[in-house]
N, C-alpha and C positions, 0 to 999 in steps of 0.2 A: 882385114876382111872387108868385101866391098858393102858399100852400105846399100837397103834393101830400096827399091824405087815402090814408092804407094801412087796406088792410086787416087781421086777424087774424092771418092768416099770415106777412105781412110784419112785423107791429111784435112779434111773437114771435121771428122773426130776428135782426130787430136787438135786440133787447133778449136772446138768447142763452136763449130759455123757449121750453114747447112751447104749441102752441093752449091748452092745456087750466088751464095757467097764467093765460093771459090772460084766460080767462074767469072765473076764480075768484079773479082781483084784479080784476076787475070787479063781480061779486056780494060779493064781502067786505071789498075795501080799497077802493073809490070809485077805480078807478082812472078819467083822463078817457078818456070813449069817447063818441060818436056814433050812435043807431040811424037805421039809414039801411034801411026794411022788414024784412028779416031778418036784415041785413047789422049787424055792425060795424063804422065806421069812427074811426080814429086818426090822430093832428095828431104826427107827431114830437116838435117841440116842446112840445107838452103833457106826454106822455107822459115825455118827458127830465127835465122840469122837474120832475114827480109824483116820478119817480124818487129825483132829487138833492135832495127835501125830505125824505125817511125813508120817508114813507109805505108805499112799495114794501119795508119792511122784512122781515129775510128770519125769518120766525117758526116754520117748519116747514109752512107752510102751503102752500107752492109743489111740482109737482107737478115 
């Protein structure tokens, strides 16, 4: 089955961050993300994964 795409608000949930987060590990740490017209979309398991490499490092940069 194919996996569900969330959007902004959902993968800021789950991941316990606010929108504003998401966006700025997007513009500054490559986080994986999807444009989909104006839309953001996120793959869980991408994002899980970005996570559990460091990347997502917590630098002071998260809002």
């Amino acid at each position: 089955m194919a996996e569900v795409w969330l959007s902004a608000e959902q993968i800021a949930a789950h991941l316990g961050v606010t929108k504003d987060t998401v966006y700025l590990w997007i513009a500054e740490k490559s986080m994986p993300a999807n444009r989909v017209g104006r839309l953001w979309k996120f793959q869980t398991s991408e994002v899980d994964e970005w996570v559990r490499s460091g990347r997502a490092g917590d630098d002071g940069g998260a809002l």
